[in-house]
Phi, psi and omega in degrees: 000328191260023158260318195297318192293317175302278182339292198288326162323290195317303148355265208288343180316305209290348198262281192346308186276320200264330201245168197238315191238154193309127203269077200040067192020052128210184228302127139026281175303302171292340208272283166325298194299319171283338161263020143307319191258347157265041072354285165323270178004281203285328181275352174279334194273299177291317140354281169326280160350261192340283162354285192320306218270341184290286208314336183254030180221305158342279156347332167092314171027141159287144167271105137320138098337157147090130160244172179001280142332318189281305212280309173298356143253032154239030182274333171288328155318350172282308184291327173286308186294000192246341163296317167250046175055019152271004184213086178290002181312311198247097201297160154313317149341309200261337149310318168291334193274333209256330173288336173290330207283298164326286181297350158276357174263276188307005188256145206283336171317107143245202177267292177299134184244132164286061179235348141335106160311145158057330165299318198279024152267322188300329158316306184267334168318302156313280221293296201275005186255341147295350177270259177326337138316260188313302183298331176303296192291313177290346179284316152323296157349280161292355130312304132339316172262009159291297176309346180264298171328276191301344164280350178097014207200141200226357176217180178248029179271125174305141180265201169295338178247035179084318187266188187266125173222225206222162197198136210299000000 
C-alpha cells in the first residue's frame, strides 16, 4: 500500500511539473494535485496499516499464512470445517456477511447507480475489495490453524509434560 501510494505521489508530482495541457478534460493541475493528496493519502493509510501489524504480531496474534493459490484453496475446507463446527475462527456471522456481500455485487439493485461516472462503480469496488479482503485473512488463518494441527499446537504455553499441545 505504501508503494502503490508512492506511485500515485509521483504520478500526480509528474502531471504537476510536466503537463500543460488538460488531463481527459480537466485542468493538469487539479488532475496532479489530486492525486498528489491521494497518494499521501494512501501511503499514510499504509504507514499506519504496518504499524498496526508490527503491534499485533508482538502481542504474539496469529499471521495469515499461504499465498494467493494456497489461501483459494483452502477456502472450500474452510467453509466445511466451519459448517460443521470444527473450526471456531469463523463465525457464522462472517459468512452470512460474505454471502450478503456475493448477492449484492450480482445484483443489479445498487446503492450508487452506475450511471453515475465514476461514483457509481465505487460502491460495488468497496463491497468487493472487503470480500476479498476478509475472505484472504480468514482463508490465512485458517491455514495457519491447519498448520498448528498438524503440529500438534495451537499456542507457545508449554504443556504438562514440557511439550506444546493445545489448551483448553
Amino acid at each position: 500500500m505504501v508503494f502503490f501510494g508512492g506511485l500515485l505521489g509521483l504520478i500526480g508530482l509528474a502531471t504537476l511539473v510536466f503537463r500543460d495541457a488538460d488531463v481527459v478534460g480537466l485542468p493538469a493541475v487539479a488532475v496532479g494535485a489530486s492525486l498528489l493528496v491521494l497518494g499521501l493519502v494512501v501511503t499514510g493509510v499504509g504507514l499506519v496499516r504496518r504499524r498496526a501489524r508490527r503491534r499485533r504480531i508482538a502481542r504474539g496474534e496469529p499471521e495469515p499464512i499461504g499465498d494467493v493459490f494456497e489461501r483459494a484453496r483452502a477456502l472450500p475446507r474452510l467453509l466445511r470445517a466451519a459448517r460443521r463446527g470444527e473450526y471456531p475462527g469463523l463465525p457464522t456471522s462472517r459468512m452470512a456477511l460474505w454471502g450478503l456481500a456475493v448477492v449484492y455485487l450480482v445484483s443489479p439493485i445498487d446503492l450508487l447507480p452506475e450511471l453515475l461516472p465514476v461514483i457509481g462503480v465505487t460502491d460495488d469496488a468497496g463491497v468487493a475489495v472487503w470480500l476479498l479482503t476478509s475472505v484472504s485473512t480468514a482463508t490465512g488463518l485458517y491455514l495457519r490453524h491447519e498448520r498448528d494441527a498438524l503440529r500438534g499446537t495451537t499456542n507457545d504455553r508449554p504443556g504438562p509434560r514440557g511439550d506444546r499441545r493445545q489448551h483448553p
